[in-house]
C-alpha positions as CSV (number, residue, x, y, z in Angstrom):
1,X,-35.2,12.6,24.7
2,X,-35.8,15.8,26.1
3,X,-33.5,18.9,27.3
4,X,-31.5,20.7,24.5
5,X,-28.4,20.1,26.5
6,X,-28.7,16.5,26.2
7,X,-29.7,16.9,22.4
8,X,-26.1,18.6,21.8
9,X,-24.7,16.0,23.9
10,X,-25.8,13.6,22.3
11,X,-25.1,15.2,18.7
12,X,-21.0,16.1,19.4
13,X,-20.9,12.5,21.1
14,X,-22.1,10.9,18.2
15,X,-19.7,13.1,16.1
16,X,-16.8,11.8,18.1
17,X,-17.5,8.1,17.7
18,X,-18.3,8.3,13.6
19,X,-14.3,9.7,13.5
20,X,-13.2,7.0,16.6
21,X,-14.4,4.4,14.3
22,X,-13.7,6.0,10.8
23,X,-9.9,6.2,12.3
24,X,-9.8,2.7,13.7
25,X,-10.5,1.5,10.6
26,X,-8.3,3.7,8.6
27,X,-5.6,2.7,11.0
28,X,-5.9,-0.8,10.2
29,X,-6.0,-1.0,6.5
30,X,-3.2,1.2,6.7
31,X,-1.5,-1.1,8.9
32,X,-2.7,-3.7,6.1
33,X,-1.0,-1.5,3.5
34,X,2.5,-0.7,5.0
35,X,2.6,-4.6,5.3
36,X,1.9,-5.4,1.6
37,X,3.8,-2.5,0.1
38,X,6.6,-4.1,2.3
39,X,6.2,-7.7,1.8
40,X,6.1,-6.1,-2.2
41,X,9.2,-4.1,-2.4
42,X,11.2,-6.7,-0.6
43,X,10.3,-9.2,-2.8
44,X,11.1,-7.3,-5.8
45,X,14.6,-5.9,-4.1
46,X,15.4,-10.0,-3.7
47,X,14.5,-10.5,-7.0
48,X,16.4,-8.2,-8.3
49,X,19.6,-9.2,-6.0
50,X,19.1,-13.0,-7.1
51,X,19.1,-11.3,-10.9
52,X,22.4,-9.4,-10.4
53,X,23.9,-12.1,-8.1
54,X,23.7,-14.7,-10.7
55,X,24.6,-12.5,-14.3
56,X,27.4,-11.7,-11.9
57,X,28.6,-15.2,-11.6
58,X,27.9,-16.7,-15.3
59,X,30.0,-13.0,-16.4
60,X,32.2,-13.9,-14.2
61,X,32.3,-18.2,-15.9
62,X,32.4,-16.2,-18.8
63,X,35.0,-14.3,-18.5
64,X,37.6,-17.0,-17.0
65,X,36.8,-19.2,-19.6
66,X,37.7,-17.0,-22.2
67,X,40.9,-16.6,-20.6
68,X,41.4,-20.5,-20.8
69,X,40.3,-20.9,-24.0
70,X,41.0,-17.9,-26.1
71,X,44.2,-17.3,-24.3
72,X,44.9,-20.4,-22.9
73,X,45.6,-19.8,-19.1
74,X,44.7,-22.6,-17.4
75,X,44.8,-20.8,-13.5
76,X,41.7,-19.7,-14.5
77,X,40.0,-23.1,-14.3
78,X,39.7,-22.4,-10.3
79,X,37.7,-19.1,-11.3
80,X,35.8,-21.0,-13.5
81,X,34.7,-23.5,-10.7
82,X,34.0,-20.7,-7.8
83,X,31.6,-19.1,-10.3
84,X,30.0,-22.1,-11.1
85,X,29.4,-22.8,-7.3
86,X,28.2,-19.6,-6.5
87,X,25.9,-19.7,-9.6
88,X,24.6,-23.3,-7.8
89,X,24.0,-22.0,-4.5
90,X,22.3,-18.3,-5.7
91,X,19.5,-21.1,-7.7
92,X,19.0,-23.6,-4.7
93,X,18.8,-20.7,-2.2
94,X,16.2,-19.1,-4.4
95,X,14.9,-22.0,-5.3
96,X,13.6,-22.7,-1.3
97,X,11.7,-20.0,-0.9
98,X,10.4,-19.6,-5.0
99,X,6.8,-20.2,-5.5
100,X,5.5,-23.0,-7.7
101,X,5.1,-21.3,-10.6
102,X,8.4,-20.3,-10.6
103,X,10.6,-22.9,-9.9
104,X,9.8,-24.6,-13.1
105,X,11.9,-21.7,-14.2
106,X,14.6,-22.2,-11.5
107,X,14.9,-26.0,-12.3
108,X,16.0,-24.6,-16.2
109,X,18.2,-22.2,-15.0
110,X,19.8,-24.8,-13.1
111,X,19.8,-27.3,-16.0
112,X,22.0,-24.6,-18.0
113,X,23.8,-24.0,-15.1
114,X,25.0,-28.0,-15.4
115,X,25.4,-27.1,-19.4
116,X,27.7,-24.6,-18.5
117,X,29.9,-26.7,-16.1
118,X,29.7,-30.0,-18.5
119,X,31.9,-27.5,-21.0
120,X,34.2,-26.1,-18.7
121,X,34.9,-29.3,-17.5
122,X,35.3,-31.6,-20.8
123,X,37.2,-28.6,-22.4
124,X,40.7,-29.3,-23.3
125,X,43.4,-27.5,-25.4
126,X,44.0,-30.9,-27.2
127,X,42.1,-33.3,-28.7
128,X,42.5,-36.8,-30.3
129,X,42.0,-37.9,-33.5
130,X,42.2,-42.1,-34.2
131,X,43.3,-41.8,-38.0
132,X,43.1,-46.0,-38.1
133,X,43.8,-49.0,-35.4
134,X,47.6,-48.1,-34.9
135,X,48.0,-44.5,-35.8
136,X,46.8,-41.3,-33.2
137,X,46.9,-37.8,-33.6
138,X,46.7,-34.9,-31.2
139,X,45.0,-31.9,-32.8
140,X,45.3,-28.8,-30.9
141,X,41.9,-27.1,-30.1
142,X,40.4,-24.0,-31.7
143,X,39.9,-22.4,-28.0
144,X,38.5,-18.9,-30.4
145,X,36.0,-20.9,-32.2
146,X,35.0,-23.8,-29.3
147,X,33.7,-20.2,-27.4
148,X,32.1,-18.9,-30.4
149,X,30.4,-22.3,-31.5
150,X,29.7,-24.5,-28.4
151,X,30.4,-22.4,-25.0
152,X,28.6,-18.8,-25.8
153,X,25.6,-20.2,-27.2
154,X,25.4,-22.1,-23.6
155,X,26.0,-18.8,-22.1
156,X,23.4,-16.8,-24.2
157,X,21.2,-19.8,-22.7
158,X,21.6,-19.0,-19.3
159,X,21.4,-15.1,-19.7
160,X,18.3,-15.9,-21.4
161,X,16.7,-18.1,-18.8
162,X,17.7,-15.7,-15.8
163,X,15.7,-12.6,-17.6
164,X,13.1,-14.6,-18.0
165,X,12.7,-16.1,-14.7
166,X,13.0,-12.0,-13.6
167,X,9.9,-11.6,-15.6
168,X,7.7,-14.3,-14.3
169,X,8.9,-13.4,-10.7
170,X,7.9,-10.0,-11.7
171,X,4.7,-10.6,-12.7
172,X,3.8,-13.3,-9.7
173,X,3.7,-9.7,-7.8
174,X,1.1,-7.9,-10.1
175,X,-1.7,-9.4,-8.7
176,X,-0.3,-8.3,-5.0
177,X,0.0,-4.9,-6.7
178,X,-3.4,-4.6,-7.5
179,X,-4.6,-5.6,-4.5
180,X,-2.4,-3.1,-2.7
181,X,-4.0,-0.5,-5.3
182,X,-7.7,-1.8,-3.5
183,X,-6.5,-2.0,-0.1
184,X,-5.7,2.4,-1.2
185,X,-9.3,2.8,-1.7
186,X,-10.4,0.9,1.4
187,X,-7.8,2.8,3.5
188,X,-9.1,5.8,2.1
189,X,-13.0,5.4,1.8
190,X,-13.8,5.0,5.3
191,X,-12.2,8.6,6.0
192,X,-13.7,10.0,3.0
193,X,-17.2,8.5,4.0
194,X,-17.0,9.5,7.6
195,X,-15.9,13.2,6.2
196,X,-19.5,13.7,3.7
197,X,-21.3,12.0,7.1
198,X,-19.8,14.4,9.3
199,X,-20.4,17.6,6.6
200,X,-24.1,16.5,7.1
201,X,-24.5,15.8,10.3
202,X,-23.0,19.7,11.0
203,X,-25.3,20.6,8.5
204,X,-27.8,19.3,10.2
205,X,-26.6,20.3,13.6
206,X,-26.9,23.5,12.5
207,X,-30.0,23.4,11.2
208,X,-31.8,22.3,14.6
209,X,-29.2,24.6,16.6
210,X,-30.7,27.8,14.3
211,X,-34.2,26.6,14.6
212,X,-35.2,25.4,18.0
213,X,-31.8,27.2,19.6
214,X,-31.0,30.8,18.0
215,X,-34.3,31.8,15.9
216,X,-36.3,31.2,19.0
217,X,-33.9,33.5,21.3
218,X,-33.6,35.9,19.1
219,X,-37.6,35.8,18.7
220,X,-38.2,36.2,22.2
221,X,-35.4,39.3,22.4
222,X,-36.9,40.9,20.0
223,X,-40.4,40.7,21.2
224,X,-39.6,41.6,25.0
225,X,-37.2,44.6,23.2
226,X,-41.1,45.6,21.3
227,X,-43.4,44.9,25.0
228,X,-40.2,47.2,26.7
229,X,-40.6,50.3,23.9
230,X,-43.5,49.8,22.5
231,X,-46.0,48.0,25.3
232,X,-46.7,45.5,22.5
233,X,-48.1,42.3,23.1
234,X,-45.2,39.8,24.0
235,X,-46.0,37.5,21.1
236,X,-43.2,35.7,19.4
237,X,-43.4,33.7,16.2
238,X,-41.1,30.8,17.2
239,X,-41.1,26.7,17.2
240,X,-40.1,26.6,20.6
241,X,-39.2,23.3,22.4
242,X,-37.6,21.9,25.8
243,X,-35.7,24.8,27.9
244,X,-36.2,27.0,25.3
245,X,-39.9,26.4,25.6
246,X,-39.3,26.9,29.4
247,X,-37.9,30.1,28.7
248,X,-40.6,31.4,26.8
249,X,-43.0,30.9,29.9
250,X,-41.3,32.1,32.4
251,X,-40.6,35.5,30.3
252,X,-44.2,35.6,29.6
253,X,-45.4,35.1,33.0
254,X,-42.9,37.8,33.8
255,X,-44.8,40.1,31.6
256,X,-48.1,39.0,32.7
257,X,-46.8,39.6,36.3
258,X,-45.0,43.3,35.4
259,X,-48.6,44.2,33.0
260,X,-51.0,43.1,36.3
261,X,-48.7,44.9,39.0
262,X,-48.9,48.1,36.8
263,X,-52.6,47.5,36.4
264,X,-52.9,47.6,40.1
265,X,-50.7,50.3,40.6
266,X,-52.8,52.5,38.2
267,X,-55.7,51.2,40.2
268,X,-54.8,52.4,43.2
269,X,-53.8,56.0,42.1
């Protein structure tokens, strides 16, 4: 290729597409990024939804069937029941979209879940006791110590259970995390690759511009400035190439020219 023009040309061109490309690609993994940082925070904004959702529900089982049993108001039976069904839905709605690993954990919760109904509904403030073929007594209930001994255990269970199935959820997202900490670096790398390229390629560019662009100029400006004041052979020391080189001739034919019409002039006198 010849012609310095097209050598600059060519140079900023080539420039231009290293940061077109570098930026396509940024633009993409980014894109890939604000999808997976997404997808990640809403998962773990669910998760931690379904978590309040259903310690919200077995508080609220809790609760009601304290009221029945420790004081023995049995409105709260209907309470009782509403929790229990919200408690069933939260676990079957989760339960849909859970992966596999964790809907071994879901299938527990709902297995305590049926604990915890099997006690509300077989409670009673009286029980009977068959002292022999002919003679029954009616005992009334502990309803303090049934909650104590039989129902919070039950509850414990389930509290238990939930945390833990907030924990596996939680960690089926780390390996997502750690790939969104890779997808950083490849976001990042191709910018901070095209950035040393583009340090280099200046460098470079600079390089070539100073030797074959500005040295040679300033060569042949100070030489013509020496033939001009001091009638000193019009020599310069340069590399010279393309239109620079052109240059050069056409100075030093302009010289030749000036030095053999001032030879004829002093001829002639």
């Amino acid at each position: 290729m010849k012609g310095i023009g097209k050598r600059v040309t060519v140079a900023f061109l080539s420039i231009v597409a290293l940061l077109s490309v570098s930026g396509v690609i940024s633009l993409f993994e980014l894109s890939n990024l604000s999808y997976d940082t997404e997808a990640i925070l809403s998962a773990n904004s669910r998760d931690m939804e379904v978590a309040k959702e259903l310690l919200s529900s077995a508080h609220d089982h809790s609760r009601a069937m304290m009221d029945v049993a420790i004081f023995g108001n049995e409105q709260y039976r209907t309470m009782c029941d509403e929790a229990l069904t919200h408690l069933d839905s939260n676990i079957a709605l989760v339960r849909d979209k859970a992966p596999l690993a964790v809907q071994g954990s879901l299938d527990t919760l709902a297995m305590y879940s049926a604990d915890l109904r099997r006690l509300s509904e077989n409670y009673s403030t009286t029980e009977s006791v068959v002292i022999d073929s002919l003679t029954v007594e009616v005992h009334k209930v502990d309803g303090r110590g049934w909650y104590v001994s039989t129902y919070e255990p039950a509850y414990n269970r389930f509290v238990d259970q939930t945390k833990r199935y907030i924990n596996l959820s939680h960690g089926q997202l780390a390996p997502r995390a750690a790939q969104l900490s890779k997808n950083v670096y490849r976001s990042v790398a191709p910018v901070l690759i095209s950035l040393f390229v583009m340090i280099a390629i200046v460098l470079m560019f600079y390089y070539f511009v100073y030797i074959y662009g500005v040295k040679p100029i300033l060569k042949i400006n100070r030489a013509l400035s020496d033939y001009l004041s001091f009638k000193l052979p019009f020599k310069p020391k340069a590399e010279m190439i393309d239109e620079i080189k052109e240059l050069h001739d056409n100075v030093e034919n302009l010289v030749n020219i000036s030095k053999s019409n001032q030879k004829q002039s002093e001829n002639a006198i």
